[in-house]
N, C-alpha and C positions, 0 to 999 in steps of 0.2 A: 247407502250413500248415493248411488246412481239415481235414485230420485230424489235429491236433496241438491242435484248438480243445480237443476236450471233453478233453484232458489237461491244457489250460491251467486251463479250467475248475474241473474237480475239486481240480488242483494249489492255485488260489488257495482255494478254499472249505473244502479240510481247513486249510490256513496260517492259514485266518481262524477255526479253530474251529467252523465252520459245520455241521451237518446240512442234509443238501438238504431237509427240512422250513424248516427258518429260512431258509436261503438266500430257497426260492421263497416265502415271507412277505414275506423282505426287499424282493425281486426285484417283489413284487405280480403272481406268475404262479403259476399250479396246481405241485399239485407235483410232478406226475410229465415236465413241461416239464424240470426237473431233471434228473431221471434221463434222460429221454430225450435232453436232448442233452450230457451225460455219454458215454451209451453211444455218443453218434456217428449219431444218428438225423436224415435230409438232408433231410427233410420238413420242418423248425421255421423256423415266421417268425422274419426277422431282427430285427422290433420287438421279440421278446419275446428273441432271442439281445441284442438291445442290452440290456433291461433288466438280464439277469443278468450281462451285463459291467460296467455302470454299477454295479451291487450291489457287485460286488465288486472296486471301485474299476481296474478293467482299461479300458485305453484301446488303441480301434482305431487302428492306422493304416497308411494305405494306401502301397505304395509300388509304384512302374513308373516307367518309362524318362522318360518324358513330366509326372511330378509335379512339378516346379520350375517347370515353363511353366504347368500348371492352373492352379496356384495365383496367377501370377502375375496369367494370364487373367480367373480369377477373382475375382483383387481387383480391377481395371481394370474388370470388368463390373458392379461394385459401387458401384464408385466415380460 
């Protein structure tokens, strides 16, 4: 999946009409954050991979074996 991200990436931001100039406006990140995690670059903080997913309305979600009980757990430690 981690290298499927920046095809996701790209995928949604031509769909939205985007130039990675606009995107990283949208995004509120430089612009070359864009391109580089397009190209696949392993270096880029995740806060700034959330914004450009938040941008372009893409939602993470995590899946493993054990996710039904997290969450469960997690609600219960919430609560």
């Amino acid at each position: 999946m981690q290298d499927l991200l920046p095809e996701i990436i790209r995928y949604h931001r031509k769909r939205s009409g985007l130039t990675q100039i606009e995107l990283a406006e949208l995004a509120d990140v430089g612009k070359n954050l864009v391109y580089e995690v397009e190209s696949g670059k392993k270096s880029v903080r995740l806060s700034n991979v959330m914004k450009i997913l938040q941008a372009l309305n893409i939602e993470l979600d995590f899946n493993s074996p054990l996710r039904e009980n997290f969450i469960k757990d997690y609600k219960n430690a919430k609560s």
